[in-house]
VOBA-727035 format. One record per residue (C-alpha): residue in three letters; chain; x, y, z. Coordinates in nm, 2 decimals, always signed. Layout:
> ALA	A	X	Y	Z
...
//
This chain:
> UNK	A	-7.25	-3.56	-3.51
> UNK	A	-7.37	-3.91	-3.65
> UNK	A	-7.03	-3.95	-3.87
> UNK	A	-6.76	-4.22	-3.67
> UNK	A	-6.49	-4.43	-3.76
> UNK	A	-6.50	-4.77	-3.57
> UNK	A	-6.19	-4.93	-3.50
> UNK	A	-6.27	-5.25	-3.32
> UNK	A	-6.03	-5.52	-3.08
> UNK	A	-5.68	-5.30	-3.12
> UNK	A	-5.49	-5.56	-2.94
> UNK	A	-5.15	-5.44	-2.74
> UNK	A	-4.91	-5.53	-2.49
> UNK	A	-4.90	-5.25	-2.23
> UNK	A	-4.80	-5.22	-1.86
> UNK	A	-5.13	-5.09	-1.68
> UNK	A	-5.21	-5.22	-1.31
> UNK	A	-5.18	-5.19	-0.99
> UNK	A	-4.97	-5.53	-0.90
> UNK	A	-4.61	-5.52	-0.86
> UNK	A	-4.57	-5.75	-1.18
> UNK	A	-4.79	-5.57	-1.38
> UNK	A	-4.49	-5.27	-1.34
> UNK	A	-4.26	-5.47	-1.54
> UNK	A	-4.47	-5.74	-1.75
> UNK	A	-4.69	-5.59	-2.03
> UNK	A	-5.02	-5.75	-2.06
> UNK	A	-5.29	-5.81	-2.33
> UNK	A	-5.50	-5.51	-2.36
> UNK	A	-5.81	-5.51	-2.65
> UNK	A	-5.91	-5.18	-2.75
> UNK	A	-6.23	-5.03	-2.94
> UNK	A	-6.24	-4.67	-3.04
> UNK	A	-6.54	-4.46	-3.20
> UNK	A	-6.39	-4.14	-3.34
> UNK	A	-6.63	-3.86	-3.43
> UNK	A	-6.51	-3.66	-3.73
> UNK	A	-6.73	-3.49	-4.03
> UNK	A	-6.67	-3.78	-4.32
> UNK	A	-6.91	-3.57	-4.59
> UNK	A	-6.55	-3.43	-4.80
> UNK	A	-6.37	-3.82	-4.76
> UNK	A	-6.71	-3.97	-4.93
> UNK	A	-6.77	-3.72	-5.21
> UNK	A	-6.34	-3.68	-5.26
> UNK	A	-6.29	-4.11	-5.20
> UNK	A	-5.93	-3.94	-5.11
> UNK	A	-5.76	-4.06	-4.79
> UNK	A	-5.61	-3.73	-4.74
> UNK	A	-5.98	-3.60	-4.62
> UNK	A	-6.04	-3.83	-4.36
> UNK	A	-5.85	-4.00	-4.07
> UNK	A	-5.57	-4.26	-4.18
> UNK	A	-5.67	-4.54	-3.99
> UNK	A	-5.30	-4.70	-3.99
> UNK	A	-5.17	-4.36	-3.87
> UNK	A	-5.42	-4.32	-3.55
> UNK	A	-5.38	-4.73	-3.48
> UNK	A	-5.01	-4.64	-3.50
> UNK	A	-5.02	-4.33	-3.30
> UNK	A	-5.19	-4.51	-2.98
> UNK	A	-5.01	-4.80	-2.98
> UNK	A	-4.68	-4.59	-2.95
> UNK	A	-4.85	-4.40	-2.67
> UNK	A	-4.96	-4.68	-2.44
> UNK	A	-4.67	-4.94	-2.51
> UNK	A	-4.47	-4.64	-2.32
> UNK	A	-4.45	-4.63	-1.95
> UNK	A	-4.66	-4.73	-1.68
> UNK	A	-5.01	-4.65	-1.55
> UNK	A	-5.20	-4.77	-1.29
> UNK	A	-5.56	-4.76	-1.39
> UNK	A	-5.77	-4.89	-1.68
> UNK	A	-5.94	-4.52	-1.63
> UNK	A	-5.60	-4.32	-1.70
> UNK	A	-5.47	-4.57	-1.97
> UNK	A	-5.87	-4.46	-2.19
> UNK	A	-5.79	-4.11	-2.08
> UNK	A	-5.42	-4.13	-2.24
> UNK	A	-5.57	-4.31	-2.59
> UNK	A	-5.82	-4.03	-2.58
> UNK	A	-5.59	-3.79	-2.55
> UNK	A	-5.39	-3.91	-2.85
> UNK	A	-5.70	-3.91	-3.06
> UNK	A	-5.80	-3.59	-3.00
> UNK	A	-5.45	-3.45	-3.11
> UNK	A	-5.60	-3.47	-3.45
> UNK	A	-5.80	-3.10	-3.51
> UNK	A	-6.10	-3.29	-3.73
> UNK	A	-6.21	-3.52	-3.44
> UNK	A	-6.49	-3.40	-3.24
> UNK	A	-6.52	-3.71	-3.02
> UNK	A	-6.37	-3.98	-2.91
> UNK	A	-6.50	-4.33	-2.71
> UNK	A	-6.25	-4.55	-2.62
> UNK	A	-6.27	-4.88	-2.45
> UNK	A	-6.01	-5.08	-2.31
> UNK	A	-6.05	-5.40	-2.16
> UNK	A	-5.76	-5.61	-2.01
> UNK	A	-5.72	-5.93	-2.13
> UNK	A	-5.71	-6.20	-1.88
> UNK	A	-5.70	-5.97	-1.57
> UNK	A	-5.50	-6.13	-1.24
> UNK	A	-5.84	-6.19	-1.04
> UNK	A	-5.94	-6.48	-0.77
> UNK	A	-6.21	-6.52	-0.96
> UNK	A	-6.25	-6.67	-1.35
> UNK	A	-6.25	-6.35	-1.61
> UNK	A	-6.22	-6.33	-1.98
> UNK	A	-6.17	-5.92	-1.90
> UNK	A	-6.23	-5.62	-1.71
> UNK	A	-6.28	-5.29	-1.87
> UNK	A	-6.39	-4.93	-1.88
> UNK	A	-6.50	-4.69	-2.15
> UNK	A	-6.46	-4.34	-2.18
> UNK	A	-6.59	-4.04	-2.41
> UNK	A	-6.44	-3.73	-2.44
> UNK	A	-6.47	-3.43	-2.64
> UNK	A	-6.28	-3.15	-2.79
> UNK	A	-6.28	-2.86	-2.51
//
């Protein structure tokens, strides 16, 4: 399916790593998601009620990942894709999450993973 809705630099505070501090301190995480869903009703209809409300899904993961703890970069995408695919009309999902000034030896802007997964 060629049809996605882009939602690009979803910036939250979350507590993802491996370091004893980043169990208690939520860092800057940015975000990009590509959901797959059939938009051929929402652009004949022009009625929100036929597509995905983008304020809803935004909402949605940022409640999800602002909760609790994980470890990797890995099972934080897997959680947001998760969330995603609650909603029946999406096919797909790719998510990318990179963390925002990432405690490294060595000068990074971010690290990151990206992730697609599909409706089983």
């Amino acid at each position: 399916m060629g049809d996605a809705i882009l939602i690009r630099d979803l910036r939250v505070l979350a507590r993802c790593g491996a370091l004893p501090e980043e169990h208690e301190r939520p860092q800057p995480f940015d975000i990009d998601l590509d959901v797959f869903t059939d938009m051929a009703r929402a652009s004949e209809t022009d009625d929100l009620a036929d597509t995905i409300d983008y304020g809803e899904l935004t909402a949605a993961v940022v409640e999800r990942v602002t909760t609790g703890h994980v470890t990797l970069l890995e099972r934080l995408a897997a959680v947001i894709a998760e969330v995603v695919l609650v909603d029946e009309r999406v096919s797909e999902v790719t998510v990318e999450v990179r963390k925002v000034r990432p405690p490294l030896p060595h000068d990074v802007a971010t690290t990151g993973v990206r992730i697609t997964r599909d409706r089983p």
